[in-house]
C-alpha positions in Angstrom: 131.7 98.5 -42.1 131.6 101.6 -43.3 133.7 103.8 -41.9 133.9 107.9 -42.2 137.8 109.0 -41.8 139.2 112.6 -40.4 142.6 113.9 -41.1 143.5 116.8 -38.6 146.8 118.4 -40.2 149.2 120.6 -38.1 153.2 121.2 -38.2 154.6 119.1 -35.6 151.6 116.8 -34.8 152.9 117.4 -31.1 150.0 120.2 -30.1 147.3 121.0 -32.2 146.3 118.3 -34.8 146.6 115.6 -31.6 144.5 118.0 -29.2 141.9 118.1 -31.6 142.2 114.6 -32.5 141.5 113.5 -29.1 138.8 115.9 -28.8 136.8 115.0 -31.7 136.6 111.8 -30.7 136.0 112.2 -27.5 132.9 114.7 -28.8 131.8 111.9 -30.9 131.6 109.2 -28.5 130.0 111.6 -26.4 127.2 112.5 -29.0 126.9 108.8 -30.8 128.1 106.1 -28.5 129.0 102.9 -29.8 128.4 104.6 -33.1 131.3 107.2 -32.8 133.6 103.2 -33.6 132.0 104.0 -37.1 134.7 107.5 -37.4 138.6 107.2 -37.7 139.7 110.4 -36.5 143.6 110.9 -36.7 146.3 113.1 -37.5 149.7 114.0 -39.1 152.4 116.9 -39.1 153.7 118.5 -41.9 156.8 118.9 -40.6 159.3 116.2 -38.9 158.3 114.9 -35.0 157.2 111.8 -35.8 157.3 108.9 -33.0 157.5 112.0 -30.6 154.5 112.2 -27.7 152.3 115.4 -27.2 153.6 118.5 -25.9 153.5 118.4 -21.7 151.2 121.3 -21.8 148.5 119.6 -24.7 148.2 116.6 -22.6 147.5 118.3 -19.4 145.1 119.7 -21.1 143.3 116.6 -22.3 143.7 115.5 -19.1 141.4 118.0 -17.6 138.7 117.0 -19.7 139.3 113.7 -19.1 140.6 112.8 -22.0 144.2 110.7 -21.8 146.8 111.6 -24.8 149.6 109.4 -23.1 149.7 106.9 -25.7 149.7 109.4 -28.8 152.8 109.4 -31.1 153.0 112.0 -33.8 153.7 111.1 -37.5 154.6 113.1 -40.5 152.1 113.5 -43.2 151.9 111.9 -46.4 150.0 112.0 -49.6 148.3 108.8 -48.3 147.0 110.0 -45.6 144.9 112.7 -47.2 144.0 110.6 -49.9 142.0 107.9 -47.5 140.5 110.9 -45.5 136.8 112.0 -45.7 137.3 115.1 -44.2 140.9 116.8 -43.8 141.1 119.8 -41.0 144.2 121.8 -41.4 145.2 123.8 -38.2 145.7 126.9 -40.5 145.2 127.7 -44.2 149.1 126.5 -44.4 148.5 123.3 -43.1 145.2 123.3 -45.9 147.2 124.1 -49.0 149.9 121.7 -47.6 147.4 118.5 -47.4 146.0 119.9 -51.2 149.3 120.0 -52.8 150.2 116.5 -51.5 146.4 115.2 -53.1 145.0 117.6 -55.2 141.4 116.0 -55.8 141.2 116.3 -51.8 140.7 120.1 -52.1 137.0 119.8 -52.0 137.2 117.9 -48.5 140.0 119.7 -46.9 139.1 123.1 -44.7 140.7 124.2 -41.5 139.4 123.6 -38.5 137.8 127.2 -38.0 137.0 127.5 -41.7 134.9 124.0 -41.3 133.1 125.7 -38.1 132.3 128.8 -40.2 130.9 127.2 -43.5 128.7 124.5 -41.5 127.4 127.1 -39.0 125.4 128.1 -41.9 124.2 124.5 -42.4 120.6 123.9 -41.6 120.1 120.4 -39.9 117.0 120.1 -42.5 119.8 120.3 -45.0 121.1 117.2 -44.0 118.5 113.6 -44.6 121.0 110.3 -43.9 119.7 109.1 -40.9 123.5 107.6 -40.9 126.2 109.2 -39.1 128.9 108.3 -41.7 126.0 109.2 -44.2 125.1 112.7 -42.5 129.0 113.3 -42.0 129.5 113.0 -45.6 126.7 115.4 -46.4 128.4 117.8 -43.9 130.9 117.5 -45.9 129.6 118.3 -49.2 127.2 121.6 -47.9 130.2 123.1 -46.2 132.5 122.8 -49.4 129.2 124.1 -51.0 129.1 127.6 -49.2 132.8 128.1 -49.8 133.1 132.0 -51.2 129.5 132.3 -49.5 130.1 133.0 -46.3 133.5 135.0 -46.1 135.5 135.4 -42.9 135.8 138.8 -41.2 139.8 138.4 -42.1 141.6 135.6 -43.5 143.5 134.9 -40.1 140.1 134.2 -38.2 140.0 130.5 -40.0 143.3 130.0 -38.7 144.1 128.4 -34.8 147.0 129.8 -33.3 149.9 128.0 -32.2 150.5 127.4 -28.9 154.4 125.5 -29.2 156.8 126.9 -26.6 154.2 129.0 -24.9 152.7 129.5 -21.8 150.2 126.4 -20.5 147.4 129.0 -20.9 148.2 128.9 -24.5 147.1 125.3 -24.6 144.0 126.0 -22.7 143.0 128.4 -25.1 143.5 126.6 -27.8 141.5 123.5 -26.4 138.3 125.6 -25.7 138.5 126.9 -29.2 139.2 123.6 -30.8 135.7 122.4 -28.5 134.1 125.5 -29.5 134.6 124.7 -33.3 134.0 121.2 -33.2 130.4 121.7 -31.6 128.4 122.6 -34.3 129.8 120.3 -36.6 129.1 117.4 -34.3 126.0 118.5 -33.3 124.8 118.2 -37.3 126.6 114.6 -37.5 124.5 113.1 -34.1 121.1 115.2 -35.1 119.6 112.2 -36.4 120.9 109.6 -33.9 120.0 111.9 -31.1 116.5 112.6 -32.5 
């Protein structure tokens, strides 16, 4: 079966990479159904937590959107990892260059997470033919590295999704409404044609 794979990339792996792990999935099973078993969505830290579960604070979270993150376990990123992934969504432009330096030909599939919502905002649905998810996703793919240069953010910082580690709960909950806010469009191009 083909199968279309996502890398979210953060530091720890503890708060924002499994948040929006969970939540992409969970946006894609909402969208696609059975269909969303067709997407491996997963994710790594760049820096040592591995076999450690999700922050308190990014579990309740989940939790409130129904979502359960009890059986998550972080893992520290490898070279491998980027190199099976179809799509690689860095937490900031650190966590980008960090996944690029490890695989190098990945740089055309690896964004953040608010640089990805950006570029495919511009993306018109036409733009897009597979009737295929996995098909469609990889055409996402390819039009959003496409515009790169094209459609400039405001300030660097603004494709970047601030950390909430160590901080208040609200932190989390902010974060988790703006990982849902950037996944939407993107999700909405990938299920277009399934929904239509």
């Amino acid at each position: 079966m083909d199968v279309f794979r996502v890398l979210h990339v953060c530091t720890g792996n503890i708060c924002r990479s499994p948040m929006t792990e969970h939540l992409m999935l969970a946006g894609l099973r909402s969208r696609l159904g059975e269909l969303a078993d067709r997407f491996e969505i997963g994710s790594a830290g760049t820096w040592g937590h591995s076999g450690s579960p999700m922050e308190s604070y990014a579990l309740s979270t989940l939790k409130l959107l129904g979502i359960d993150g009890q059986a998550f376990r972080a893992r520290e990123l490898v070279a491998e990892h980027v190199a099976g992934a179809d799509l690689v969504l860095g937490a900031t432009r650190e966590h980008r260059a960090a996944a690029v330096v490890l695989h190098p030909r990945a740089a055309s599939r690896t964004f953040t997470l608010r640089e990805f919502a950006r570029l495919t905002a511009a993306v018109d649905a036409a733009q897009l033919t597979a009737a295929d998810p996995v098909e469609r996703a990889r055409e996402l793919v390819r039009a959003a590295a496409g515009r790169r240069g094209l459609v400039p953010p405001d300030h660097p910082k603004d494709d970047d999704l601030a950390d909430p580690y160590q901080g208040p709960e609200h932190g989390f909950t902010v974060c988790g409404d703006l990982v849902q806010a950037s996944l939407q469009r993107p999700l909405d191009l990938i299920a277009a044609a399934v929904q239509s």
